[in-house]
N, C-alpha and C positions, 0 to 999 in steps of 0.2 A: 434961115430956111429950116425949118422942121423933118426931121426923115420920115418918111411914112411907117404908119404901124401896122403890123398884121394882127388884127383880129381872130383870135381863132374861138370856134363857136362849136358845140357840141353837137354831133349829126344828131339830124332828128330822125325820132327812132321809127319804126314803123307802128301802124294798128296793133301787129300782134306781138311785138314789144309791149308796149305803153299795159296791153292787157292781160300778158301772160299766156295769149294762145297759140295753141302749135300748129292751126290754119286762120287764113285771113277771113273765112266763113264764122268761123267761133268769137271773132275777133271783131266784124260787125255788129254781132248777138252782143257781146258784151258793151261794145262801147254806146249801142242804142238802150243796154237796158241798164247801165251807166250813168246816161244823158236823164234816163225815167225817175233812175233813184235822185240823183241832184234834184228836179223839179220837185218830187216829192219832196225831200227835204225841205226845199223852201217852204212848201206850206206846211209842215209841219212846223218851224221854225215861227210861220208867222201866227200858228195857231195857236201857239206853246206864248207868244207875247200878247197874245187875245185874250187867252185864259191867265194870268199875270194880271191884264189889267184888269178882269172882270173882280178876280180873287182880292183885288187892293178893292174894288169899290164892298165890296160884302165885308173886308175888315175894318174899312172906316167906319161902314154903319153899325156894325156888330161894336165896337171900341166908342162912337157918339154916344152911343144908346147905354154905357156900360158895361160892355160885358169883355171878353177875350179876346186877343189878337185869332187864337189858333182856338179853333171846337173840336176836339181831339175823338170825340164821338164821330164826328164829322169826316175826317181822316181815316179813322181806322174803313171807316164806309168804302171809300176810291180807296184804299188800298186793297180790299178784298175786292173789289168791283175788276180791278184791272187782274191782279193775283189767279180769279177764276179765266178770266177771258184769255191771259198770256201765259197762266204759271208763273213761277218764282220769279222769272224775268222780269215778271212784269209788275210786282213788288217793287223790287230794286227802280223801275222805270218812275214807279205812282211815287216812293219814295223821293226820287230825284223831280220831278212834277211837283210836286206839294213844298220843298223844299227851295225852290224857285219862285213861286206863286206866294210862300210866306213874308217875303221879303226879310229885314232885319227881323230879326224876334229881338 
């Protein structure tokens, strides 16, 4: 015969735990606008693999045809494009963007 176990399980915590807020009012704001950034996330997520693949078909044809994996002219372009629209942030973002989308160099 086996003795029984007690499981012991971490109370779950409340809304304004889980979100840092010091009313349960701030505490719905946050975890709805929460729930907004996750969704967002995913499409950006799935837009960032759209742009990936499109970027592989334009260096296959660029690479058939002869020429370069990466058009550096080309780059420097989307990184001032984003650079103006976000500031440096948004360097460092085109940066990590282009660097995804190059696949292997």
């Amino acid at each position: 015969m086996t003795a029984p176990t007690t499981e012991q399980t971490a109370p779950e915590k409340t809304a304004a735990e889980k979100t840092g807020a010091r009313t349960a009012e701030a505490a719905d704001v946050i975890s709805g606008a929460r729930e907004r950034i996750d969704a967002l996330d995913d499409r950006l997520i799935g837009l960032i693999q759209e742009r990936m693949a499109v970027s592989a078909v334009i260096q296959d044809a660029r690479i058939a045809s002869g020429g370069r994996r990466v058009n550096l002219s080309r780059e420097l372009e989307i990184l001032g494009r984003y650079r103006e629209a976000l500031g440096k942030p948004g360097t460092t973002l085109a940066m990590t963007l282009l660097e995804l989308c190059r696949g292997r160099v």
